[in-house]
C-alpha positions as CSV (number, residue, x, y, z in Angstrom):
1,X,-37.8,23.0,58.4
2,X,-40.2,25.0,55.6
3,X,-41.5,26.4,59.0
4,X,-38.3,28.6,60.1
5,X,-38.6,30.7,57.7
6,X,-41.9,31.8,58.9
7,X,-40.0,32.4,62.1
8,X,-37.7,34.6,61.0
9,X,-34.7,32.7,61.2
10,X,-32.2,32.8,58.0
11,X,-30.3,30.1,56.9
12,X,-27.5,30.6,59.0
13,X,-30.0,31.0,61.5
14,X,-31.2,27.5,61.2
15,X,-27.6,25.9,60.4
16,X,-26.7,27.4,64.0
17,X,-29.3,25.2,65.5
18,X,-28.0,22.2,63.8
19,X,-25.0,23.3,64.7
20,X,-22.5,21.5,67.4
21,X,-23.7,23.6,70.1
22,X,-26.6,24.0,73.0
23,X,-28.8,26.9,72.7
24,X,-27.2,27.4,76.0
25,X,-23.9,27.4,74.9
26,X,-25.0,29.8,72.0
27,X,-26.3,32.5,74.3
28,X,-22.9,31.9,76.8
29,X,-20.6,32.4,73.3
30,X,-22.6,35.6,72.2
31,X,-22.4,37.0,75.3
32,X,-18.2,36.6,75.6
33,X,-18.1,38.4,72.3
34,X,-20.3,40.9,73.4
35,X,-18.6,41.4,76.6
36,X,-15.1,41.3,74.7
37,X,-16.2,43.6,71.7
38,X,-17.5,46.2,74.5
39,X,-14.6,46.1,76.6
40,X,-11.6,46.1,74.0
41,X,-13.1,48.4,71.3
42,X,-12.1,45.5,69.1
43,X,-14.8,43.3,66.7
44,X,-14.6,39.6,67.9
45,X,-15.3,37.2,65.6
46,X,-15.9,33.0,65.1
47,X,-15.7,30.7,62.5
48,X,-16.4,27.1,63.1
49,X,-16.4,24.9,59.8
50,X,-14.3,23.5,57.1
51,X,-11.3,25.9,55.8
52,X,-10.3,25.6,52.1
53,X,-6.5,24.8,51.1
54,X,-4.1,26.6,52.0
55,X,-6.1,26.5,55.5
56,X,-4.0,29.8,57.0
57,X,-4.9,31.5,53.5
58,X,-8.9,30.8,53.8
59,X,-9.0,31.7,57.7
60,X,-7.2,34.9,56.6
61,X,-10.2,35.6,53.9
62,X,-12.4,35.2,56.0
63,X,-11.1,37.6,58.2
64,X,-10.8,40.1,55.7
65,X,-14.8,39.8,54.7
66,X,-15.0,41.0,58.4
67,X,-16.3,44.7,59.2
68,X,-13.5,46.5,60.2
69,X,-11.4,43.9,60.2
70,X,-8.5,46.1,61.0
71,X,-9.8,45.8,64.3
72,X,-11.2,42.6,63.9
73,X,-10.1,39.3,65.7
74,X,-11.2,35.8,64.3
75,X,-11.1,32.5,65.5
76,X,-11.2,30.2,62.6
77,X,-12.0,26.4,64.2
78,X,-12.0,22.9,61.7
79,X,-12.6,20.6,64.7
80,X,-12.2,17.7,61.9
81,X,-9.5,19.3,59.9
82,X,-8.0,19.6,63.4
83,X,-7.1,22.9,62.6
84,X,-7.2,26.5,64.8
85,X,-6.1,29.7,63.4
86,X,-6.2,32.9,64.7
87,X,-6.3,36.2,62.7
88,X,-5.6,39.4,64.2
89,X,-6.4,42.9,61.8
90,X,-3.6,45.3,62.4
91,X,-5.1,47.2,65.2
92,X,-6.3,44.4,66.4
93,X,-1.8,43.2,66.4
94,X,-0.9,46.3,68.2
95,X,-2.7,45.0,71.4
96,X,-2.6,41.3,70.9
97,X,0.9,39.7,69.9
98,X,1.3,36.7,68.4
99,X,2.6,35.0,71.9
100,X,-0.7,35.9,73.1
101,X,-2.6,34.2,70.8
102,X,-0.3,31.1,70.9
103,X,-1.0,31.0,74.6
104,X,-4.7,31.6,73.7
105,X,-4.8,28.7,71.3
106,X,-3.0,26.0,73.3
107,X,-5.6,26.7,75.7
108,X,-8.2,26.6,73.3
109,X,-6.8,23.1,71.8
110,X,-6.3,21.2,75.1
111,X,-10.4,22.0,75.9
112,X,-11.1,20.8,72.0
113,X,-8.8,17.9,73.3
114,X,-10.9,16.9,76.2
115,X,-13.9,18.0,73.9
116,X,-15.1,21.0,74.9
117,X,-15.8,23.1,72.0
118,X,-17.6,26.2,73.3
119,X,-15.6,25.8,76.6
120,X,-12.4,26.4,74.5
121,X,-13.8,29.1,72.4
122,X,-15.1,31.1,75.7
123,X,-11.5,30.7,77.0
124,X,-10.1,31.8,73.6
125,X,-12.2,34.9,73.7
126,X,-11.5,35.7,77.5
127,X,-8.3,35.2,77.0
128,X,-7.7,37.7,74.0
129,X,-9.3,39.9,75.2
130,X,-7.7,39.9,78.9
131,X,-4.4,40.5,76.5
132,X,-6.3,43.4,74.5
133,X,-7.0,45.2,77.5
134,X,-9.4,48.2,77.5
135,X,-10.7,50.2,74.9
C-alpha cells in the first residue's frame, strides 16, 4: 500500500477498497446517491462502521458533521453491532417521516439478513428518496 498514495487515493480512499464492497457495488452505491441527491434536493449520506455508545447518539453526530445536514439524510450501518439508524436533518423530516424510514429500514435489514449489504443500502436510498419526492 506505500504505492496509493502515489495514486492519489487518501486514506479513506484505500479503506473503501478494503472495504466490504465490490468496486462494482461502489460505483452502483455512488450512483443511487447521486441520483437521489439530484432528484430530491436533499444531501444523501452513508456510514458503514462501528458506532460509539449510546449508538443513536454517535449516528446522530455523525449526521451533524454532514454539510447541510439540515437537508441531510444518513444511513448509519454496524453490520456487527447489528445496528441501523437513520437520521433525517429537519428539512430533510418535512419530506421523510419517521414511518417512512421505518418501512425503509425493515427493508434494508431483511437484505442485511439474507446478506446483502449494498443491495439493502441501494433499496434504503431508493426508497427514501421515492418518499422525498422531487426537489
Amino acid at each position: 500500500m506505500a504505492e496509493a498514495p502515489e495514486l492519489g487515493l487518501s486514506q479513506e480512499g484505500i479503506d473503501a477498497l478494503d472495504g466490504p464492497f465490490t468496486t462494482k457495488q461502489l460505483l452502483r452505491l455512488d450512483h443511487a446517491l447521486r441520483i437521489a441527491n439530484q432528484t430530491t434536493g436533499l444531501t444523501f449520506s452513508v456510514y458503514l462502521g462501528e458506532l460509539a455508545e449510546p449508538l443513536r447518539e454517535s449516528a446522530e453526530q455523525l449526521h451533524r458533521q454532514l454539510a447541510g445536514a439540515a437537508k441531510a439524510v444518513l444511513i448509519a450501518a454496524s453490520p456487527n453491532q447489528r445496528v441501523l439508524e437513520i437520521i433525517t436533518g429537519a428539512d430533510a423530516r418535512k419530506r421523510i417521516s419517521d414511518r417512512d424510514a421505518k418501512l425503509a429500514a425493515l427493508s434494508m435489514a431483511a437484505a442485511f439478513a439474507g446478506g446483502d449489504l449494498a443491495g439493502g443500502v441501494l433499496a434504503g436510498i431508493d426508497q427514501l428518496a421515492s418518499h422525498a419526492g422531487k426537489n
